[in-house]
Backbone as CSV, one residue per row, in Angstrom:
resi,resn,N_x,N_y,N_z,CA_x,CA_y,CA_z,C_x,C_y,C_z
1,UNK,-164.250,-45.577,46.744,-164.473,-45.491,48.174,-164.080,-46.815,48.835
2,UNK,-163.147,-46.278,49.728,-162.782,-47.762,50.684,-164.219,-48.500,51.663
3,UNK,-164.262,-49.838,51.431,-165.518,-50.469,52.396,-164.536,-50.818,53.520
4,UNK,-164.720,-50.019,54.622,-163.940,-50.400,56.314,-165.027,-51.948,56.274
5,UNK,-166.034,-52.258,56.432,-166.004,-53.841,56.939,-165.469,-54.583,56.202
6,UNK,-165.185,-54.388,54.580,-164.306,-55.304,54.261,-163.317,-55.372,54.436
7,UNK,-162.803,-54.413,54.368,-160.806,-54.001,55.142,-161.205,-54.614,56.407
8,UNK,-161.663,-54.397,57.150,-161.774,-55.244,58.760,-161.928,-57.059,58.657
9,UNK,-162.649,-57.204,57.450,-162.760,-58.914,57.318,-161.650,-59.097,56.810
10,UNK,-160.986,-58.467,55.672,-159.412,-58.790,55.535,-158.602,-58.752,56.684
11,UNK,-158.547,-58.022,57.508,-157.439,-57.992,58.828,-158.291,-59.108,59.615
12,UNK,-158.800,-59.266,59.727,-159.276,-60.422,60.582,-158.817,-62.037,59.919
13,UNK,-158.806,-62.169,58.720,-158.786,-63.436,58.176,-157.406,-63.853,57.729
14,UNK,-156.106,-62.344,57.912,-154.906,-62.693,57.990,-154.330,-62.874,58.933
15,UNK,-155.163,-62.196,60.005,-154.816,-62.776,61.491,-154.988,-64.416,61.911
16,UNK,-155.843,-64.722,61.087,-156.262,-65.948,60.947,-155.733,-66.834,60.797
17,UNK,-154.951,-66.748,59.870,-153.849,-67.110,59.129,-152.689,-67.378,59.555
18,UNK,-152.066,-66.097,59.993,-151.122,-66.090,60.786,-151.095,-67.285,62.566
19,UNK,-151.890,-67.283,62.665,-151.944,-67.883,63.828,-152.399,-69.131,63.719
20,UNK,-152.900,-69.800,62.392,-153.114,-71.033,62.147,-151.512,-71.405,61.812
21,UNK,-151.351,-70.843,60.705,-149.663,-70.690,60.346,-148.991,-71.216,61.471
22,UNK,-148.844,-70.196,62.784,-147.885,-70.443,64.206,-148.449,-71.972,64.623
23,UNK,-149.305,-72.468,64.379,-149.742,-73.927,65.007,-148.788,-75.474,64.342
24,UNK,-148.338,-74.632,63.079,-147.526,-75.443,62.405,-146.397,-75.898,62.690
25,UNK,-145.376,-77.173,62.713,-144.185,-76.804,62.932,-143.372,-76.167,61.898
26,UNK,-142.209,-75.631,61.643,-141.544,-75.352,61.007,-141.249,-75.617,59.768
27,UNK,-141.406,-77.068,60.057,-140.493,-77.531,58.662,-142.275,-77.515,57.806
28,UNK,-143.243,-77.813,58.259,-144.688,-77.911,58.181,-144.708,-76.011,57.118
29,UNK,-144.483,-75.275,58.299,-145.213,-74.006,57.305,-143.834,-73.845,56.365
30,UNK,-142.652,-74.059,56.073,-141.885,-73.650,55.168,-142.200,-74.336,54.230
31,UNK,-143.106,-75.547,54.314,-143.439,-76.168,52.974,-144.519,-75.646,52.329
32,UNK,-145.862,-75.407,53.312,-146.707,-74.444,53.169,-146.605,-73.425,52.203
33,UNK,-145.909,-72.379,52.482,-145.009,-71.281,51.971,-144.553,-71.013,50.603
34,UNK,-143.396,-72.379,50.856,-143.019,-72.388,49.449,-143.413,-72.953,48.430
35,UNK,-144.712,-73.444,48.572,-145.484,-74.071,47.645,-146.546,-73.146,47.751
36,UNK,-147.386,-72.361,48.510,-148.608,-71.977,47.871,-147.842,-70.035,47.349
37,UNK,-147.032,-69.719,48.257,-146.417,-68.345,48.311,-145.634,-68.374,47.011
38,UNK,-144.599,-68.907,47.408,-143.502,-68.829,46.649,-143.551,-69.773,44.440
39,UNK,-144.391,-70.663,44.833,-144.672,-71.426,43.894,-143.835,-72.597,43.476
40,UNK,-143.639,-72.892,44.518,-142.516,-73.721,44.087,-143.196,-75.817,43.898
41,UNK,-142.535,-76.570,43.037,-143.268,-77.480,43.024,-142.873,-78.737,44.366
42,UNK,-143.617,-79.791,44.683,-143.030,-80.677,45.195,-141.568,-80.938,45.531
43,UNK,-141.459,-80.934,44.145,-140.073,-81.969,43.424,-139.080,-80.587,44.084
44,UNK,-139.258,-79.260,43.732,-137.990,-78.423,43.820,-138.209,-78.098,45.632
45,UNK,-139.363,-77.929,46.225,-139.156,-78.488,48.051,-138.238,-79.070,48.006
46,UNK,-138.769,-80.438,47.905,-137.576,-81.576,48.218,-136.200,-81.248,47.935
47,UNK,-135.788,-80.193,46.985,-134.081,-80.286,46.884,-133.840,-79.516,47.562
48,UNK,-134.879,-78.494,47.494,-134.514,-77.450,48.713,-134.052,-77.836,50.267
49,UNK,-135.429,-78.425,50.593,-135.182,-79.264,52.015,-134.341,-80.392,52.141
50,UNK,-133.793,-80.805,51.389,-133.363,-82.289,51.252,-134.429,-83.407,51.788
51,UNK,-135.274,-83.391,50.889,-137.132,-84.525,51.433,-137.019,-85.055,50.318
52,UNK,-137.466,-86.261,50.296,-137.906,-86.849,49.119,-139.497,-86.069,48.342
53,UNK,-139.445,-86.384,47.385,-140.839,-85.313,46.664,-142.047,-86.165,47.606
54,UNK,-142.486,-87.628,47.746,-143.304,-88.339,48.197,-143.386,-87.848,49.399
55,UNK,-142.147,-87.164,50.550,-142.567,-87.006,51.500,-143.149,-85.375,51.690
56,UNK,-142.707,-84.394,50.395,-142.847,-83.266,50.873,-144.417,-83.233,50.304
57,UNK,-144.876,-83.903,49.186,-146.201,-83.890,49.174,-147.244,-84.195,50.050
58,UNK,-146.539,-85.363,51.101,-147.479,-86.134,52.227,-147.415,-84.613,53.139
59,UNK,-146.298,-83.878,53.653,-146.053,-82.893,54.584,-147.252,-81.613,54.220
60,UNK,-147.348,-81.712,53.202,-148.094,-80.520,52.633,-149.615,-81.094,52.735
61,UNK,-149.813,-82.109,52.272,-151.235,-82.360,52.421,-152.027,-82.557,54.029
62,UNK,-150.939,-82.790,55.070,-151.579,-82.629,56.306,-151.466,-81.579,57.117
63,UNK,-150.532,-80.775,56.158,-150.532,-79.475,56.748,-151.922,-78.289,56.102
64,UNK,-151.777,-78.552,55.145,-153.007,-78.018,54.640,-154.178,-78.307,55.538
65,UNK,-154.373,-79.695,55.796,-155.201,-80.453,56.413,-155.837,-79.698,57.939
66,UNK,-154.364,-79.367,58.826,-154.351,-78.789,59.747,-155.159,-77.631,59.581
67,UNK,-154.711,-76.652,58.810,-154.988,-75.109,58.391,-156.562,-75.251,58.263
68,UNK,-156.943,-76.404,57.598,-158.548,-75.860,57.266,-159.006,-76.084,58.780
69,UNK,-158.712,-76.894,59.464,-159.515,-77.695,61.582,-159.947,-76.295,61.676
């Protein structure tokens, strides 16, 4: 049996998401993304983006940072 308030706290908390997400800039949620989504490490960001690994780790940790405010 499906629980509707939990299906409703799920749609609510990807909405959530999504719109914390949109607060990001760009280059901010594609790092996001491809590190918690996609799995990708630091080091392979950076070749992706052309970033140094030091900076795509700093990008990620204040973006994260953002997401939890």
């Amino acid at each position: 049996m499906i629980d509707l308030c939990e299906e409703d706290s799920d749609q609510s908390e990807i909405i959530s998401l999504k719109n914390a997400l949109q607060m990001l800039t760009e280059e901010e949620r594609t790092i996001i993304l491809l590190s918690y989504t996609a799995g990708y490490s630091s080091k392979e960001i950076g070749k992706i983006m052309h970033l140094k690994d030091s900076t795509v780790r700093s990008k990620l940790m204040r973006s994260t940072e953002k997401l939890r405010k």
